[in-house]
C-alpha positions, 0 to 999 in steps of 0.5 A, spaced: 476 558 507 478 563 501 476 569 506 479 566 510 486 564 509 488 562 516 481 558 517 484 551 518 480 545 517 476 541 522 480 536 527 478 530 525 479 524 531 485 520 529 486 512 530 491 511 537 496 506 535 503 504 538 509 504 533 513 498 534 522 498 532 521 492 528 514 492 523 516 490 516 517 494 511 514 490 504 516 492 497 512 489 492 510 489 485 504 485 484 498 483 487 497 477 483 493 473 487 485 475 492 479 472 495 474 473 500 473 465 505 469 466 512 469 474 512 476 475 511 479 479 505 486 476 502 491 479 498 497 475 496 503 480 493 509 478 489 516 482 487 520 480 482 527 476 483 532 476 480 538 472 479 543 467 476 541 460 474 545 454 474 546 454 468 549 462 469 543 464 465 538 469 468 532 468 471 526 472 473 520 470 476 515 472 482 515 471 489 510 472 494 512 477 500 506 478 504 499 474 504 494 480 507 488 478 511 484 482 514 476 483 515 471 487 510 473 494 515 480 492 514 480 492 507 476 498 506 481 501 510 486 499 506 483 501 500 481 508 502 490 508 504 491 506 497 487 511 495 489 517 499 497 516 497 495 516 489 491 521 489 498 525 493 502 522 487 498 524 482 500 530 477 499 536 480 499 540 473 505 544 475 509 539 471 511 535 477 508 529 481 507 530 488 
């Protein structure tokens, strides 16, 4: 590719998936919780939650946001997304992250 600046990589084949308006977005924190029962990988994912006790205190705690499920391709598929998108996060050496 550096003899040729127009060379463009290999079309690689791409999952069909349809879209849907109403699939949730989940922020989370943590994972704080995984297992593997009868060839399912889960993952359970916490955020933090903030707010005012009874008392007019503050209070802090975790709370679970989504319990993941899925078979070992799922997982490894998971893992390879999660991969991919900290490597485009990662410090370039121009002084700025991706």
């Amino acid at each position: 590719m550096a003899d040729n600046p127009e060379a463009r990589p290999e079309k690689v084949p791409a999952v069909a998936f349809s879209d849907t308006p109403h699939a949730p977005f989940i922020f989370y924190e943590n994972a704080p919780a995984f297992g593997f029962t009868n060839g399912v990988v889960n993952i359970t994912l916490s955020a933090n939650r903030t707010y005012a006790g009874p008392d007019g205190a503050i209070v802090n705690e975790q709370v679970v946001v989504a319990y993941l499920r899925g078979n070992v391709p799922a997982a490894l598929s998971l893992r390879q997304a999660i991969d991919s998108a900290l490597l485009l996060a990662a410090p370039t050496g121009q002084d700025k992250a991706s």
